[in-house]
LUMKOLDO-706739 format. One record per residue: residue number from 1; residue in one letter; chain; x, y, z of N, C-alpha, C in turn. Coordinates in Angstrom, 2 decimals, always signed. Layout:
# residues N
+-----+-----+-------+---------+---------+---------+---------+----------+---------+---------+---------+---------+
|   n | res | chain |  n_east | n_north |    n_up | ca_east | ca_north |   ca_up |  c_east | c_north |    c_up |
+-----+-----+-------+---------+---------+---------+---------+----------+---------+---------+---------+---------+
| NUM |   A |     A |       X |       Y |       Z |       X |        Y |       Z |       X |       Y |       Z |
...
+-----+-----+-------+---------+---------+---------+---------+----------+---------+---------+---------+---------+
END
This chain:
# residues 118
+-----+-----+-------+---------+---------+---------+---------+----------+---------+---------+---------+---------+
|   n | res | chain |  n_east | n_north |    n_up | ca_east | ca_north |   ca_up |  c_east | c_north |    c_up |
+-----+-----+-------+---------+---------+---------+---------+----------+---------+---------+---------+---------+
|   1 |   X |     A |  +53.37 |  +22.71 |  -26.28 |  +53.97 |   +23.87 |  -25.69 |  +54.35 |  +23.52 |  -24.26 |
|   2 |   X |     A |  +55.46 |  +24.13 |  -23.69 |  +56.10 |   +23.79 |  -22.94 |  +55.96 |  +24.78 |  -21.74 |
|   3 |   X |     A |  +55.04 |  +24.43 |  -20.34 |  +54.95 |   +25.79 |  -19.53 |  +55.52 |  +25.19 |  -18.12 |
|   4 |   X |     A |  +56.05 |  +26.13 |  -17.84 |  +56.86 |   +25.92 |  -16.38 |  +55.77 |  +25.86 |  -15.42 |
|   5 |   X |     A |  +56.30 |  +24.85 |  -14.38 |  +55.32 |   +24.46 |  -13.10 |  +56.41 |  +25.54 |  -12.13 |
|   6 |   X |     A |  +55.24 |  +26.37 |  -11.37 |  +56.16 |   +27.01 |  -10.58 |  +56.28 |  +26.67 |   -8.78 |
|   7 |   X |     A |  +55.49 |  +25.06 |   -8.77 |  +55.67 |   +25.00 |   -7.32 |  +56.62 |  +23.28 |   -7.62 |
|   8 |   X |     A |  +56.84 |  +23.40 |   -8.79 |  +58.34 |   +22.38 |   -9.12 |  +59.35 |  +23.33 |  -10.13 |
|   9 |   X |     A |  +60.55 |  +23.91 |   -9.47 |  +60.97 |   +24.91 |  -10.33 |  +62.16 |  +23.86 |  -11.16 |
|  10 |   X |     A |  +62.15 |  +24.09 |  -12.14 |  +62.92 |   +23.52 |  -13.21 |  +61.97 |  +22.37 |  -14.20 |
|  11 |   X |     A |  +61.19 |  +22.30 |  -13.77 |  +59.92 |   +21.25 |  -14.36 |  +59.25 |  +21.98 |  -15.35 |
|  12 |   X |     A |  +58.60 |  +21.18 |  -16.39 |  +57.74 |   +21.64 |  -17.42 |  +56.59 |  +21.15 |  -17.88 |
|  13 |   X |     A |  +55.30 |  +21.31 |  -18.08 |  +54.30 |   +20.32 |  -18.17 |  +54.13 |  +20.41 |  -19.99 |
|  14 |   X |     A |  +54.01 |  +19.36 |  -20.60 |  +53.58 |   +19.25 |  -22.04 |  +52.13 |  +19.35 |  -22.67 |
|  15 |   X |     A |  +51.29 |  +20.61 |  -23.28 |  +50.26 |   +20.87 |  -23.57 |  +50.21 |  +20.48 |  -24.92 |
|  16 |   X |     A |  +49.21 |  +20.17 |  -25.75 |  +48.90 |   +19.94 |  -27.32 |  +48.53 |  +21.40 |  -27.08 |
|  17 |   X |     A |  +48.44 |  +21.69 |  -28.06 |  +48.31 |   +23.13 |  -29.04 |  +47.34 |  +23.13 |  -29.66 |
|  18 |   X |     A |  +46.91 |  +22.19 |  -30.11 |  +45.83 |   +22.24 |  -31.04 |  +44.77 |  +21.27 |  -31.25 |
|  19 |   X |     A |  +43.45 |  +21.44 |  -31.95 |  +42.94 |   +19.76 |  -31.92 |  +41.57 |  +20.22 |  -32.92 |
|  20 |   X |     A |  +41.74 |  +19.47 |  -33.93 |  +40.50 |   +19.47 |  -34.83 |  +40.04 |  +18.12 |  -35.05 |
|  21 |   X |     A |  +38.39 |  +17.97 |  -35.43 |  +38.19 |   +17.22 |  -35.30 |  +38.58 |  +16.63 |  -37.39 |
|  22 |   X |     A |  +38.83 |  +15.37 |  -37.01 |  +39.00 |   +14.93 |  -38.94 |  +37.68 |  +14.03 |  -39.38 |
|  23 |   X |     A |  +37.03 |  +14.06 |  -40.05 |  +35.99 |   +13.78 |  -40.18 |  +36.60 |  +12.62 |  -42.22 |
|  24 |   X |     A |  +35.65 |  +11.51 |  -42.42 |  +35.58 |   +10.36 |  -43.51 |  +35.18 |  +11.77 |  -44.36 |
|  25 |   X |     A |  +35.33 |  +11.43 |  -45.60 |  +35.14 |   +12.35 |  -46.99 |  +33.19 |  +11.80 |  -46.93 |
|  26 |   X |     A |  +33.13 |  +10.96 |  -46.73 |  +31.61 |   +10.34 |  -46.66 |  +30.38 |  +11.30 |  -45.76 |
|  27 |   X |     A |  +31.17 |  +11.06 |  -44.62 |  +31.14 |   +11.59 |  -43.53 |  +31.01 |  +13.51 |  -43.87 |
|  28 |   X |     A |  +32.09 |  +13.59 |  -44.10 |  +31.83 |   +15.38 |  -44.26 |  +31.01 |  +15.70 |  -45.23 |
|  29 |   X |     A |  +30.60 |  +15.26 |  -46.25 |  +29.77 |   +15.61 |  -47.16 |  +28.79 |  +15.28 |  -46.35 |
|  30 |   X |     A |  +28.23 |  +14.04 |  -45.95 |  +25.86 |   +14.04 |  -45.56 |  +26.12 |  +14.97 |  -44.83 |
|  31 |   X |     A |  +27.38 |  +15.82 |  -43.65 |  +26.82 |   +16.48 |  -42.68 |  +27.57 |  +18.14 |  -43.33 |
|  32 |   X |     A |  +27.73 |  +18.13 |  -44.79 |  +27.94 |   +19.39 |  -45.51 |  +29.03 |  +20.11 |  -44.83 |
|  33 |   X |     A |  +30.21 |  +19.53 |  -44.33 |  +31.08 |   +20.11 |  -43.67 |  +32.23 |  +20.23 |  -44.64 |
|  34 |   X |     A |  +33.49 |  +20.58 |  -44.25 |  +34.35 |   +20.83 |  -44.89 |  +35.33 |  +19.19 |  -45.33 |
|  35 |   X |     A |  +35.80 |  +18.79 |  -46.28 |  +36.76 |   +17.28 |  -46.10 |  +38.28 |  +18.02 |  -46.25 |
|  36 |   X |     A |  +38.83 |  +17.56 |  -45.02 |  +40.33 |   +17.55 |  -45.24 |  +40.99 |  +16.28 |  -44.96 |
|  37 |   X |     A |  +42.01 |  +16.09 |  -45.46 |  +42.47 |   +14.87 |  -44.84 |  +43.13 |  +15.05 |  -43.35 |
|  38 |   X |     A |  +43.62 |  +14.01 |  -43.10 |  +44.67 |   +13.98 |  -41.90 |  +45.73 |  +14.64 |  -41.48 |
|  39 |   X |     A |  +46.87 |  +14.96 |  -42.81 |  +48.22 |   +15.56 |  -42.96 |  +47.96 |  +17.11 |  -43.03 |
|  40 |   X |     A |  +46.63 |  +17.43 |  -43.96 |  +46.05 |   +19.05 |  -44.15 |  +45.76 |  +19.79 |  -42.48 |
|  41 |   X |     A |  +44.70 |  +18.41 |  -42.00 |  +44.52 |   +19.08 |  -41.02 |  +45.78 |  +19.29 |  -40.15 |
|  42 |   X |     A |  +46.72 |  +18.74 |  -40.01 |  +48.01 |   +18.83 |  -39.17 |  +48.49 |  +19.96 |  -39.41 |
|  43 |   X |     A |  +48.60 |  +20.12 |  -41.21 |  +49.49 |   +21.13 |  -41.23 |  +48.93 |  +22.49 |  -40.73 |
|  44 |   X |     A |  +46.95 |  +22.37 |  -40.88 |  +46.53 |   +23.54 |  -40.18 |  +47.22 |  +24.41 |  -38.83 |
|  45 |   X |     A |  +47.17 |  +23.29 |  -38.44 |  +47.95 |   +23.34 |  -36.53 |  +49.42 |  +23.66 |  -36.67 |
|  46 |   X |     A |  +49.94 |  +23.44 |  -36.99 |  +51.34 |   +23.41 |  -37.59 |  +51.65 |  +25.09 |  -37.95 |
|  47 |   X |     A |  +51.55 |  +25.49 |  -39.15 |  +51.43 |   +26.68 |  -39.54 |  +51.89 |  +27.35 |  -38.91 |
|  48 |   X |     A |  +50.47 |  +27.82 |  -38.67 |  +50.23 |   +29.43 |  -37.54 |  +51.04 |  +29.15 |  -36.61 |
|  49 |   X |     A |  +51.07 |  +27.86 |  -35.83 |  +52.12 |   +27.95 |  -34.50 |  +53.59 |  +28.61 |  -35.05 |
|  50 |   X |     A |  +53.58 |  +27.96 |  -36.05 |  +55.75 |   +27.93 |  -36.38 |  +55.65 |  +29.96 |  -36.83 |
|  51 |   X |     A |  +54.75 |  +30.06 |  -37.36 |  +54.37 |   +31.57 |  -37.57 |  +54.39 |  +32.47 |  -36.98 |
|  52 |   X |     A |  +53.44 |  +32.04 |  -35.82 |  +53.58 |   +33.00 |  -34.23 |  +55.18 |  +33.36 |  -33.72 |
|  53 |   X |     A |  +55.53 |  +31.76 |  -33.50 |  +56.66 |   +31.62 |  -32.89 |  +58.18 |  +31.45 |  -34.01 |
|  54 |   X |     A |  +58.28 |  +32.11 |  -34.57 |  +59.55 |   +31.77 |  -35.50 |  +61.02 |  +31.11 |  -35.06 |
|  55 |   X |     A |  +61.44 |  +31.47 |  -33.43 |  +62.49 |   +31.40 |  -33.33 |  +62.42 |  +30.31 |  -31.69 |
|  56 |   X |     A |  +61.13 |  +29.19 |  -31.92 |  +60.82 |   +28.36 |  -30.81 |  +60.54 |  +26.98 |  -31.26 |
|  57 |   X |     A |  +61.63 |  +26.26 |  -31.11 |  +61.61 |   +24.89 |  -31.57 |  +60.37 |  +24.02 |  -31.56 |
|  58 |   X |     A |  +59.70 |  +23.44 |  -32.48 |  +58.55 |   +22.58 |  -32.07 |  +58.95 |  +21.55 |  -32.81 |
|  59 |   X |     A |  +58.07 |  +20.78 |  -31.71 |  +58.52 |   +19.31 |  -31.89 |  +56.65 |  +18.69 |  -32.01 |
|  60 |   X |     A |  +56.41 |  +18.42 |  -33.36 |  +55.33 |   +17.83 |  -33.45 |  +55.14 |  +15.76 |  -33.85 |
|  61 |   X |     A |  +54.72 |  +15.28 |  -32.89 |  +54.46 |   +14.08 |  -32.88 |  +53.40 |  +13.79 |  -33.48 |
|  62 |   X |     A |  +53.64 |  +12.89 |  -34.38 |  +52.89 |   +11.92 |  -35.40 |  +52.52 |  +10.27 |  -35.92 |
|  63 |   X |     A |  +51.48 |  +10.38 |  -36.44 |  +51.29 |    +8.93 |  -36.70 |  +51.41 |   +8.65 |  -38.00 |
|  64 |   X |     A |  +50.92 |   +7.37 |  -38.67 |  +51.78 |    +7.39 |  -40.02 |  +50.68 |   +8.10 |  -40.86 |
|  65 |   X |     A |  +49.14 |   +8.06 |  -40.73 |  +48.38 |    +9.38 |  -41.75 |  +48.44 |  +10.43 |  -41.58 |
|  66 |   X |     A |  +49.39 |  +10.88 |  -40.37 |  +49.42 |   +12.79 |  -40.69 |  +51.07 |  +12.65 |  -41.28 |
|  67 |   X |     A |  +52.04 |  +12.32 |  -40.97 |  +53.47 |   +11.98 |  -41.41 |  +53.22 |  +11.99 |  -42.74 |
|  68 |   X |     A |  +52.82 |  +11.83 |  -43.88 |  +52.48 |   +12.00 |  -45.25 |  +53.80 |  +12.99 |  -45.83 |
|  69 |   X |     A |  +53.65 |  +12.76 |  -47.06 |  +55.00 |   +13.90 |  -47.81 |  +54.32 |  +15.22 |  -48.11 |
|  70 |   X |     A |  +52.92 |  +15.02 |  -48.10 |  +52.39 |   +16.30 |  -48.14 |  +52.35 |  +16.95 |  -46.82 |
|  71 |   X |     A |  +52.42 |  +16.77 |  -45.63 |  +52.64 |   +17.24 |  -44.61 |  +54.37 |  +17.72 |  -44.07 |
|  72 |   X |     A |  +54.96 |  +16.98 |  -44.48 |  +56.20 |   +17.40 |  -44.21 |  +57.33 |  +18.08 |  -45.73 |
|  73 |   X |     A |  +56.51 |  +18.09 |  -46.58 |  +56.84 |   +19.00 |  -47.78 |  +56.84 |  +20.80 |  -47.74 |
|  74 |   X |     A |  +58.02 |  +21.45 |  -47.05 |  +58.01 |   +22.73 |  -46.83 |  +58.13 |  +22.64 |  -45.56 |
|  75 |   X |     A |  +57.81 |  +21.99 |  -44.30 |  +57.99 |   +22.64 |  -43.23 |  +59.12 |  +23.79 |  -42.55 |
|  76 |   X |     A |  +58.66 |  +24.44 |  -41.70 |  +59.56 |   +25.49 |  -41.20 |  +60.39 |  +24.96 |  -40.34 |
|  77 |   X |     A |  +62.01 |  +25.75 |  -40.49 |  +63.33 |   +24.70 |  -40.07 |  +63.07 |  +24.57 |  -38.65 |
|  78 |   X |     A |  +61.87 |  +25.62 |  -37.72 |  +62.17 |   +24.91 |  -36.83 |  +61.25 |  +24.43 |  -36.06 |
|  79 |   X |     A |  +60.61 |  +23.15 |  -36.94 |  +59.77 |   +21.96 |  -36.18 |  +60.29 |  +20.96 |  -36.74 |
|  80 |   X |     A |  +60.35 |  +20.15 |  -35.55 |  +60.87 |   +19.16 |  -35.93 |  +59.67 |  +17.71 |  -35.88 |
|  81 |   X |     A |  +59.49 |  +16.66 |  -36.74 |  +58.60 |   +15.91 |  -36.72 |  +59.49 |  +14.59 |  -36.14 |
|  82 |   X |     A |  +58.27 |  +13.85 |  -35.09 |  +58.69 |   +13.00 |  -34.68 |  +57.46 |  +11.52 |  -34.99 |
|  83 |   X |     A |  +57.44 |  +10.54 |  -35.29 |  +57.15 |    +9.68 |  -35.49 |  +57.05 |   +8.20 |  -34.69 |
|  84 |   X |     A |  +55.89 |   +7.19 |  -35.03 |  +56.55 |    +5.91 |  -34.58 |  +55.86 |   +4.71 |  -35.63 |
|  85 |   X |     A |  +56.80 |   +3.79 |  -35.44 |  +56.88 |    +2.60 |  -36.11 |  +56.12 |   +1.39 |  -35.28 |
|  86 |   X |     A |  +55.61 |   +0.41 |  -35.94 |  +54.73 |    -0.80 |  -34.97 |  +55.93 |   -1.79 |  -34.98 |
|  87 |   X |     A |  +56.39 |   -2.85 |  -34.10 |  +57.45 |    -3.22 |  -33.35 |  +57.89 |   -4.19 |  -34.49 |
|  88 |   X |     A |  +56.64 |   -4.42 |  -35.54 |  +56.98 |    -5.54 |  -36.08 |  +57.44 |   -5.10 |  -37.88 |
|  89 |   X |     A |  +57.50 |   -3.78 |  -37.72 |  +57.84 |    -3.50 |  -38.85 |  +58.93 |   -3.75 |  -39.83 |
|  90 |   X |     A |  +59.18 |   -3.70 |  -40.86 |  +60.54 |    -4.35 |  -41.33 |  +61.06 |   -2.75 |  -42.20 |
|  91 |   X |     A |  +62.20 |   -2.41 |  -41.61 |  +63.01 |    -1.19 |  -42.00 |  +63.95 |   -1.56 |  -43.43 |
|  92 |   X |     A |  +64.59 |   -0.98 |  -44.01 |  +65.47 |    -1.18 |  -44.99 |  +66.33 |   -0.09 |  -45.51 |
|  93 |   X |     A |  +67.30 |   -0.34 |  -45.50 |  +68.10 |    +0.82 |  -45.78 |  +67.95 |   +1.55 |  -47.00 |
|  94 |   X |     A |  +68.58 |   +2.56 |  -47.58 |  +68.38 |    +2.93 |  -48.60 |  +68.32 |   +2.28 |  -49.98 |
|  95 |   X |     A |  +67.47 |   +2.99 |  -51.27 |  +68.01 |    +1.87 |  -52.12 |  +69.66 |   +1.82 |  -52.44 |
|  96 |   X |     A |  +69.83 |   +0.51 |  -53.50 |  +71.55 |    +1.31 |  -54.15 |  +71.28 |   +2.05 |  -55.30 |
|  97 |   X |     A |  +72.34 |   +2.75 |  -55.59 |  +72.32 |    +3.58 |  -56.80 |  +72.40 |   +2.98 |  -57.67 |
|  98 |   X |     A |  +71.88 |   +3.58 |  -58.82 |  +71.39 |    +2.96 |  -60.29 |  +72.73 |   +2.65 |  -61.16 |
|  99 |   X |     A |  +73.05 |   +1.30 |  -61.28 |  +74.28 |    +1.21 |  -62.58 |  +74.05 |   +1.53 |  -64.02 |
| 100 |   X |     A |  +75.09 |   +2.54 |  -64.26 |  +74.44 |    +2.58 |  -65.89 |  +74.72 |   +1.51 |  -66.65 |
| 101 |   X |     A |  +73.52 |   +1.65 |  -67.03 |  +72.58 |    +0.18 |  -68.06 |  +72.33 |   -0.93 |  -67.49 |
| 102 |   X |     A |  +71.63 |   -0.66 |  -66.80 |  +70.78 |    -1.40 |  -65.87 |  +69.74 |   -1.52 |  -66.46 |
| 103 |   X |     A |  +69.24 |   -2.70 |  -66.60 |  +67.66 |    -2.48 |  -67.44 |  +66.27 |   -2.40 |  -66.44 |
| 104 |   X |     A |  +65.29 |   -2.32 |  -66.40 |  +63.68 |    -1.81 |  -65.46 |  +63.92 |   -1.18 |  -64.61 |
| 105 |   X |     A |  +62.89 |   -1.15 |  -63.89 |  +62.77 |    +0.34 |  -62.86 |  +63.54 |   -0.15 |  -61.45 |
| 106 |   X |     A |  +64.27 |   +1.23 |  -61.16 |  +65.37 |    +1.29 |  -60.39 |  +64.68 |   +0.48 |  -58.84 |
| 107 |   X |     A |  +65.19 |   +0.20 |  -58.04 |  +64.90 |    -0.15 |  -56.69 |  +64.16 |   +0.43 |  -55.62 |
| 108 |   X |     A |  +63.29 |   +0.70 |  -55.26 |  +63.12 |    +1.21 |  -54.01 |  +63.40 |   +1.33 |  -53.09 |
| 109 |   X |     A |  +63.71 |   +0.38 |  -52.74 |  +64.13 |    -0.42 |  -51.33 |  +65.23 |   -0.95 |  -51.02 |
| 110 |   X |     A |  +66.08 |   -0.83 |  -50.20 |  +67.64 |    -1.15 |  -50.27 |  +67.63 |   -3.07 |  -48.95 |
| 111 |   X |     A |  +68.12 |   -3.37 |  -48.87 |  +67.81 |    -4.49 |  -48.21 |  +67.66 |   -4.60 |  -46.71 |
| 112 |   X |     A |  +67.00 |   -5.17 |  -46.10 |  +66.28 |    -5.43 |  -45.47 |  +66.96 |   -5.12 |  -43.61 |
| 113 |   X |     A |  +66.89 |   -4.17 |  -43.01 |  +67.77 |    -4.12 |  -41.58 |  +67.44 |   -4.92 |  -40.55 |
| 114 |   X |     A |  +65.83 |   -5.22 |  -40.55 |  +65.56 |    -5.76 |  -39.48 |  +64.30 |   -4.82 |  -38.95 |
| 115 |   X |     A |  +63.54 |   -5.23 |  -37.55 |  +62.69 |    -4.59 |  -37.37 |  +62.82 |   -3.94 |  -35.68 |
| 116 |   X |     A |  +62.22 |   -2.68 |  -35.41 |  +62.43 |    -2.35 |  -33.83 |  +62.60 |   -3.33 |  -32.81 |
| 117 |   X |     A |  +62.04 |   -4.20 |  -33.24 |  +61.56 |    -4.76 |  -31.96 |  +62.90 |   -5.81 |  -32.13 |
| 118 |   X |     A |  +63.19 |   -6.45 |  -32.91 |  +64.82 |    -6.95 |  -32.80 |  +65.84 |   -6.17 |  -32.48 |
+-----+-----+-------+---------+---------+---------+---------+----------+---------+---------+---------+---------+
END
């Protein structure tokens, strides 16, 4: 959330919103607590904010275990998720589309772009 500094006028300071702790499935059971994963707990935080605020852009930053498809499956149009990649990663474009009669399972992975850090 975004709050104006008022002895710098036009400035904004950046607050997190939220913060739970995520606890191992191991872990939450000996101490009888609740197990969620990573992406659940995000979307906890997530939610209610876009709820409160319907018509206030959020921009939630992520790593690659809350980024999950279960976390960004449904979100509200207006948060936007932001992400990052390790420098050495290797990107790839889309797959290609399937020719009919093509024989085994279609492609995943389209070939190879290169990585951030190139």
């Amino acid at each position: 959330m975004r709050i104006p500094l008022q002895c710098w006028p036009g400035h904004h300071l950046s607050l997190p919103i939220g913060l739970e702790l995520s606890l191992k499935e191991t872990l939450a059971h000996k101490l009888k607590g609740p197990y969620r994963s990573r992406s659940a707990l995000a979307r906890r935080i997530v939610d209610p904010v876009a709820a409160t605020l319907p018509t206030r852009a959020i921009r939630v930053a992520t790593d690659g275990g809350d980024a999950t498809q279960a976390f960004l499956r449904a979100l509200p149009t207006t948060v936007a998720v932001v992400g990052r990649f390790l420098l050495t990663a290797k990107l790839s474009q889309p797959p290609p589309t399937r020719v009919k009669g093509q024989r085994g399972a279609p492609r995943k992975k389209g070939d190879v772009i290169g990585s951030p850090q190139t």
